[in-house]
Backbone as a chain_set.jsonl record, in Angstrom:
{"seq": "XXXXXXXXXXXXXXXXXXXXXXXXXXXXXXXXXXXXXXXXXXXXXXXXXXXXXXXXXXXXXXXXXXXXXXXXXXXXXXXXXXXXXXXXXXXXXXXXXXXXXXXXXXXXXXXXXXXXXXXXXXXX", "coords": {"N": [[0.837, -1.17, 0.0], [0.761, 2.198, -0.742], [0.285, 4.854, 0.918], [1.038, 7.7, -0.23], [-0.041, 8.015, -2.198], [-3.165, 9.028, -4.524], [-6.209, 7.301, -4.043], [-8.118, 7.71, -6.122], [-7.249, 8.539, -7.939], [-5.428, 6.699, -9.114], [-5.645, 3.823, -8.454], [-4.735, 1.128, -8.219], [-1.991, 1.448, -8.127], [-2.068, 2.742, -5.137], [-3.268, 0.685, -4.166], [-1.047, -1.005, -4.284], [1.922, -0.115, -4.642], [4.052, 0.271, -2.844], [4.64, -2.238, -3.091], [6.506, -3.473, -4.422], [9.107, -2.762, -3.761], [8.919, -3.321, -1.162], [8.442, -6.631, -0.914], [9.925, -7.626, -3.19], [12.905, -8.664, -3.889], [15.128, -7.778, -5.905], [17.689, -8.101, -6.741], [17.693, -11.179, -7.431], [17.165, -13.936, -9.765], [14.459, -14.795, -9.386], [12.091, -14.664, -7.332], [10.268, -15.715, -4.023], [8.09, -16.454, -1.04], [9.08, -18.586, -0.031], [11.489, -18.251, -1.044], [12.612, -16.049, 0.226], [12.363, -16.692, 3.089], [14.344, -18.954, 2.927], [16.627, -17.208, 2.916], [16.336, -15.567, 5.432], [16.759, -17.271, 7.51], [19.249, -18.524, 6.064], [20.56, -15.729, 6.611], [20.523, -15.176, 9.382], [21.392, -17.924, 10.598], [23.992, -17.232, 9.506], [24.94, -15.131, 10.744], [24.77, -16.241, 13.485], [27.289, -17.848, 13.985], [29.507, -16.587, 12.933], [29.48, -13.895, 14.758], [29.797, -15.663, 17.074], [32.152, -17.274, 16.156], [33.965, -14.614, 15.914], [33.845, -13.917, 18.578], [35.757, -15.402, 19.672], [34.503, -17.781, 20.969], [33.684, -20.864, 21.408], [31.906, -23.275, 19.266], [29.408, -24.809, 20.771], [28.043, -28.012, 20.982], [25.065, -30.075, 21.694], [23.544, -33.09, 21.525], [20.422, -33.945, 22.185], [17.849, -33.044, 21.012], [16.421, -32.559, 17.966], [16.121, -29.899, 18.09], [17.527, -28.627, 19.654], [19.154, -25.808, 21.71], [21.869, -25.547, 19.267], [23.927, -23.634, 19.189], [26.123, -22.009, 21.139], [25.401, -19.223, 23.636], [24.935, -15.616, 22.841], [23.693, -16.105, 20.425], [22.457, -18.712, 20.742], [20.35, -20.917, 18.803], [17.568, -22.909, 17.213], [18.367, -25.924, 16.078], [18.451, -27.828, 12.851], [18.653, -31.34, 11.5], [20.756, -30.844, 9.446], [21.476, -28.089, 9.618], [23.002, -27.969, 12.171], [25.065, -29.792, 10.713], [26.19, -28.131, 9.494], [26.637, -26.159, 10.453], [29.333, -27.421, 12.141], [30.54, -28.314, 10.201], [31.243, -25.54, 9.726], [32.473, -24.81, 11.958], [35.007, -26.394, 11.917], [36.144, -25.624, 9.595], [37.091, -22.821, 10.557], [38.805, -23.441, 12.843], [41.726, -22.685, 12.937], [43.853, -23.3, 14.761], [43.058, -26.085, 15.336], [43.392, -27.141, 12.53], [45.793, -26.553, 11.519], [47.447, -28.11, 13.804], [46.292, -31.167, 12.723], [46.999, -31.134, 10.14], [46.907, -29.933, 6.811], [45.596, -31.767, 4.659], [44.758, -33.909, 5.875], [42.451, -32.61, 6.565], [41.125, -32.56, 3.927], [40.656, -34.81, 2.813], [38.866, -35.583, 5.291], [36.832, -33.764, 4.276], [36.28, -34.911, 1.917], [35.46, -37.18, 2.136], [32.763, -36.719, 3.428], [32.016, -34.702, 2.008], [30.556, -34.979, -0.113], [29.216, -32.952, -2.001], [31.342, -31.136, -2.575], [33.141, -29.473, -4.16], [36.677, -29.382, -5.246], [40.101, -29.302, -6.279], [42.212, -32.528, -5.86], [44.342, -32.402, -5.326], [46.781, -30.493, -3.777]], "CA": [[0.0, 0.0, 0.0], [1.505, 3.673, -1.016], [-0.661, 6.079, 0.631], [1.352, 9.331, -0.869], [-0.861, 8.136, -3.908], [-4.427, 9.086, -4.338], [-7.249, 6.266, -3.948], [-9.551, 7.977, -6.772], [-6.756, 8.873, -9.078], [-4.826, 5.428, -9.584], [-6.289, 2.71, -7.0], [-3.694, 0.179, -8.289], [-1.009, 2.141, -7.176], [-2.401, 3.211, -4.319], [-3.012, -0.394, -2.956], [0.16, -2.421, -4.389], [1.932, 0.578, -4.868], [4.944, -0.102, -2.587], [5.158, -4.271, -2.804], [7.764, -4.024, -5.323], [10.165, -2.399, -2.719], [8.756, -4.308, 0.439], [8.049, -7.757, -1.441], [10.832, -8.733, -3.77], [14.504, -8.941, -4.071], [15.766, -7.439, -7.617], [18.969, -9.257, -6.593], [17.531, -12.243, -7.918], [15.89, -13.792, -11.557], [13.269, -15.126, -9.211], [11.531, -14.516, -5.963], [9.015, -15.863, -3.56], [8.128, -16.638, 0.193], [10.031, -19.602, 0.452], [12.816, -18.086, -0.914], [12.698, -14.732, 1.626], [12.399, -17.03, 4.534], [15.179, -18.949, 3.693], [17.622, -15.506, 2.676], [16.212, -14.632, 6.301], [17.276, -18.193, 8.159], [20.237, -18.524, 6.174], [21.361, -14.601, 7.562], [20.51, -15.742, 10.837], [22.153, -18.484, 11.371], [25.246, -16.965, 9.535], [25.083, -14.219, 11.74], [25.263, -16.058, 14.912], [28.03, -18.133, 13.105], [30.017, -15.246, 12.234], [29.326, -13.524, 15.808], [30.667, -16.232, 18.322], [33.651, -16.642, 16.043], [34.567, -13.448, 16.196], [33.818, -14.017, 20.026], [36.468, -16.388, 20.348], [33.597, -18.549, 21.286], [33.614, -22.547, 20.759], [30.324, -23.583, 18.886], [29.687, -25.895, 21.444], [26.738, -29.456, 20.069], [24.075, -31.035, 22.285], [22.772, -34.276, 20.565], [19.113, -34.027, 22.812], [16.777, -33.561, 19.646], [17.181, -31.501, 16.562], [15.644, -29.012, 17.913], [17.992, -28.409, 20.861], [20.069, -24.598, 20.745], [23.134, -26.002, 19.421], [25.035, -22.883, 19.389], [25.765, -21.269, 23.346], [25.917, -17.755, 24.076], [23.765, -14.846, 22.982], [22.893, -16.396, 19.59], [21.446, -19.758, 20.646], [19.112, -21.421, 18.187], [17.531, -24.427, 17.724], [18.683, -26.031, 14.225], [17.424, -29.238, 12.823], [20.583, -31.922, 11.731], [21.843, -30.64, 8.376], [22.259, -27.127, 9.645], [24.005, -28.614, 12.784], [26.109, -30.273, 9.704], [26.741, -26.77, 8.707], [27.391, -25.292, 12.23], [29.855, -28.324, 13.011], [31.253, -27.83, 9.561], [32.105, -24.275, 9.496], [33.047, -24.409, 13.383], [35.966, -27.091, 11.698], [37.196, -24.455, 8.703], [38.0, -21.781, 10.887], [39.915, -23.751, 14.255], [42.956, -23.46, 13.201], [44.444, -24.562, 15.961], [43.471, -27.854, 14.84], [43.895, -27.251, 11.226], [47.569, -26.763, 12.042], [47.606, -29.3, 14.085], [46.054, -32.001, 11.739], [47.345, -30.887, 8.8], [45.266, -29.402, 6.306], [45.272, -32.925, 3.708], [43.59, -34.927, 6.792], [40.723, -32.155, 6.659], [40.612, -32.188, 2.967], [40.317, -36.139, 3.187], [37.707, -35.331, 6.296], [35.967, -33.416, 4.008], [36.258, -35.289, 0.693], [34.357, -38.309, 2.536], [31.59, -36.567, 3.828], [31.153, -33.525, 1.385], [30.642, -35.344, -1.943], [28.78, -32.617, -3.152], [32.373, -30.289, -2.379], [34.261, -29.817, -5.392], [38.054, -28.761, -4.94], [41.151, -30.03, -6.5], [42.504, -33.506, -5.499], [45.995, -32.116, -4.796], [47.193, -28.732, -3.194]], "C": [[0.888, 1.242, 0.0], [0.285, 4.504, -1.093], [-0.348, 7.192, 0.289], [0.31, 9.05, -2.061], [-2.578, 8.15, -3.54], [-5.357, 8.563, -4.619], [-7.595, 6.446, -5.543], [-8.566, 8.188, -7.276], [-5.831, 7.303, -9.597], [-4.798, 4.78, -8.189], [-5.413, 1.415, -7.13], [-2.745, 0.782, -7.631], [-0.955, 2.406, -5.983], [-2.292, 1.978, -3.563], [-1.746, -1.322, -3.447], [1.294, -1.616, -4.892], [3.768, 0.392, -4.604], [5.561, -1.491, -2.346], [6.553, -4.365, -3.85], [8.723, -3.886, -4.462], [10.082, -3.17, -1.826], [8.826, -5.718, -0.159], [9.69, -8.619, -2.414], [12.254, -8.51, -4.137], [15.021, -8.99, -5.224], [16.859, -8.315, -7.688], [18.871, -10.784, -7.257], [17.111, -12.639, -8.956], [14.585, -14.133, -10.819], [13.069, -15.13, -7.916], [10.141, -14.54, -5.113], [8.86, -15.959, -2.413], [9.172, -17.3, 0.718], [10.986, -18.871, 0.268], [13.514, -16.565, 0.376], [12.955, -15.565, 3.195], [13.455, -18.028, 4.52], [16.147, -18.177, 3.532], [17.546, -15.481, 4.435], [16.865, -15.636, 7.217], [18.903, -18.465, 7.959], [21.257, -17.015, 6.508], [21.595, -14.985, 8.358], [21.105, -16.362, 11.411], [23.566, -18.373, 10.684], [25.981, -16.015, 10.35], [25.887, -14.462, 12.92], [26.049, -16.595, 14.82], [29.226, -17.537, 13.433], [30.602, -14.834, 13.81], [29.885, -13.898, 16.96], [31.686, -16.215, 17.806], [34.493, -15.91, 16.454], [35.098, -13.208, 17.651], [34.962, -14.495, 20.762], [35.706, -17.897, 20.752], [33.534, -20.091, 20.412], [32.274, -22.769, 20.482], [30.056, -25.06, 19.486], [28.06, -26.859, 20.614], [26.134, -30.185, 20.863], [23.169, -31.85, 21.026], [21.57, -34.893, 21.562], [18.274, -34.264, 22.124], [17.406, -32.479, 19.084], [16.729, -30.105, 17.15], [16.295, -28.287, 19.699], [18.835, -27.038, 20.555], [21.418, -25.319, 21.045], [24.174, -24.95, 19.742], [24.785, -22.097, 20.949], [25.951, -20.091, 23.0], [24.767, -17.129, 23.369], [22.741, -15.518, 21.742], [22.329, -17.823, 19.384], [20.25, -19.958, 19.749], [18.975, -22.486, 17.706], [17.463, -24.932, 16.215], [18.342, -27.035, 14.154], [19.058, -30.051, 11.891], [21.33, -31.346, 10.795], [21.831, -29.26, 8.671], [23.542, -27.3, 10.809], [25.137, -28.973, 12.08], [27.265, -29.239, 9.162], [27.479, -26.002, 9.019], [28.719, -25.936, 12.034], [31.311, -27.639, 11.359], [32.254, -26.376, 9.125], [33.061, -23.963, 10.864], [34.505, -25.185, 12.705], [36.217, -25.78, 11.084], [37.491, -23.536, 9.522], [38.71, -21.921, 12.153], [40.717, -23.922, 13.689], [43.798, -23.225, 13.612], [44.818, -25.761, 15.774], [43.677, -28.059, 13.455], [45.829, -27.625, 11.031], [48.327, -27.581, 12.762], [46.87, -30.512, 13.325], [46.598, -32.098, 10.551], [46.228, -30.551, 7.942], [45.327, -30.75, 4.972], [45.046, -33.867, 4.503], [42.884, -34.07, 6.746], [40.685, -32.338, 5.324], [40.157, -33.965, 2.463], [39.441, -36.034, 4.151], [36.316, -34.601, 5.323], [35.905, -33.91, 2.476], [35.426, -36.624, 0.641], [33.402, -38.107, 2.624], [31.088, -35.322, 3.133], [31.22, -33.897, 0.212], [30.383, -33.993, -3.116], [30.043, -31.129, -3.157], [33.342, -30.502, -3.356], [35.653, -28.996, -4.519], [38.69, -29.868, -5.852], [41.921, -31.222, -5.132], [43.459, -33.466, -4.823], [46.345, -30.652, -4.903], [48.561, -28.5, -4.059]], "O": [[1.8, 1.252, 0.827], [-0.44, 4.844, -2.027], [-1.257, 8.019, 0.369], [-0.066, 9.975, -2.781], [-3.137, 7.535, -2.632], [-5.853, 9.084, -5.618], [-7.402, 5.473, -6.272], [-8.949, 7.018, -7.245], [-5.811, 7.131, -10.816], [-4.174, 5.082, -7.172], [-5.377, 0.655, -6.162], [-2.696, 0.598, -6.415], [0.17, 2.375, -5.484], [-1.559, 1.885, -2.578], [-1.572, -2.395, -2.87], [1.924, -2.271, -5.723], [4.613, 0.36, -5.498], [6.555, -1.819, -1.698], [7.386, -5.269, -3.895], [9.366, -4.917, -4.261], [11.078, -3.825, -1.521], [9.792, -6.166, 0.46], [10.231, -9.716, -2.272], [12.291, -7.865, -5.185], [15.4, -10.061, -5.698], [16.98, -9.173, -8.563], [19.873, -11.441, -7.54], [16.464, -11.749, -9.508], [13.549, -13.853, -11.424], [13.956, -15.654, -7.243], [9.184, -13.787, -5.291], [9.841, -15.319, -2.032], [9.97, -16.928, 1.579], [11.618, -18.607, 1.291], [14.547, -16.381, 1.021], [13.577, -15.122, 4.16], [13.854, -18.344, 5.641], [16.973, -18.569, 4.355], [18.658, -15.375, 4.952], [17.695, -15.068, 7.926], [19.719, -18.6, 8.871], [22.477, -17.115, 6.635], [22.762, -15.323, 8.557], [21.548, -16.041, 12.513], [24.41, -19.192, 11.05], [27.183, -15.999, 10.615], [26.847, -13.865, 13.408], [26.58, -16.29, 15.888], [29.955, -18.069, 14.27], [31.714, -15.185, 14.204], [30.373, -13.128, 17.787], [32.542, -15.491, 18.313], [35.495, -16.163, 17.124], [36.139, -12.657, 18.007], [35.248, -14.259, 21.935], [36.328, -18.957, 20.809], [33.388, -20.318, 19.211], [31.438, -22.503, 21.345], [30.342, -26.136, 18.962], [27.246, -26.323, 19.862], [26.661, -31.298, 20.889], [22.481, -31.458, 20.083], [21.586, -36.099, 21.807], [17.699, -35.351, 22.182], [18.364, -31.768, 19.388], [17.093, -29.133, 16.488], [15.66, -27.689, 20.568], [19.258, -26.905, 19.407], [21.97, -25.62, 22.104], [25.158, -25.22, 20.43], [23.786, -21.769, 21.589], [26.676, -19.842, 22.037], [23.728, -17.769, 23.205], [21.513, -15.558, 21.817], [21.85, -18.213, 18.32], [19.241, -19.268, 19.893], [19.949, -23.232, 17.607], [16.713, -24.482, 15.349], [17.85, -27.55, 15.158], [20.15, -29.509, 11.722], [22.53, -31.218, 11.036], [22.372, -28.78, 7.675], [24.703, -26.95, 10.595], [26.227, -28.637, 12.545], [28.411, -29.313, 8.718], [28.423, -25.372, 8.541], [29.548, -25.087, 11.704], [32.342, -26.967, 11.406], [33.332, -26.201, 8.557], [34.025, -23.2, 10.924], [35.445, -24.446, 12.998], [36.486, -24.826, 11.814], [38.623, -23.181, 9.195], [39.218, -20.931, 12.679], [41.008, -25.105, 13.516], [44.75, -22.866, 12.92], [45.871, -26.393, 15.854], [44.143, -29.146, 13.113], [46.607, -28.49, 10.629], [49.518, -27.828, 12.573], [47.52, -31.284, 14.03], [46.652, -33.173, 9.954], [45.029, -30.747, 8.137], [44.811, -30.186, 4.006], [45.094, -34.963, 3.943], [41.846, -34.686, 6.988], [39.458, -32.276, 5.239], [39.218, -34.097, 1.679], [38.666, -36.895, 3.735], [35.127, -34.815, 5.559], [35.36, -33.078, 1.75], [34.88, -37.112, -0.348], [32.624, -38.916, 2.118], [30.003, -34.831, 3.444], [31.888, -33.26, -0.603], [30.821, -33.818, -4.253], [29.657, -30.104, -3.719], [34.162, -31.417, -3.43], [35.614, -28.279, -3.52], [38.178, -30.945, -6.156], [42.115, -30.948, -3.948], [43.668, -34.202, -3.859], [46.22, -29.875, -5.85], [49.175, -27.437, -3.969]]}, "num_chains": 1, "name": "protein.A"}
């Protein structure tokens, strides 16, 4: 709805006036609910992600139900298993600590087992 516009002079405008701005994401060729809500989940949980990192903060993993907050501290939320997968995974790429200690061709073998759908070269 764009009430700067006047009912009785263009009533389309008037009621759908501002949905292009509020409603859809030029950024994209195509856009709909689903895809807004997950843009808005996957912010979210890159956010809090992102956030403890930065924190120093260990993304600590309760295996209670899926719907337990895996991550601690302010941005607790309750993820279901393949974002857990996601959490667990990104909490690995940036310890390194243990990268450096493992070597990084035992994670790329760690992750060449379990991320089929992870392209990279075979050899560094």
């Amino acid at each position: 709805m764009d009430p700067s516009v006047d009912p009785c002079v263009d009533f389309y405008d008037y009621a759908c006036g501002r949905w292009i701005n509020d409603s859809v994401n030029l950024n994209y060729p195509s856009w709909n609910v689903l895809y807004e809500t997950n843009m808005k989940a996957h912010d979210k949980l890159v956010h809090a992600m992102l956030k403890d990192n930065e924190q120093g903060k260990a993304l600590s993993f309760e295996a209670k139900s899926l719907s337990t907050p895996v991550i601690n501290g302010d941005s607790s939320l309750p993820l279901n298993r393949g974002e857990r997968a996601a959490v667990e995974l990104f909490r690995q790429c940036t310890d390194m600590d243990r990268l450096e200690t493992i070597g990084l061709n035992t994670w790329l073998r760690f992750v060449e087992v379990r991320c089929v759908w992870f392209a990279y070269p075979s050899t560094i």
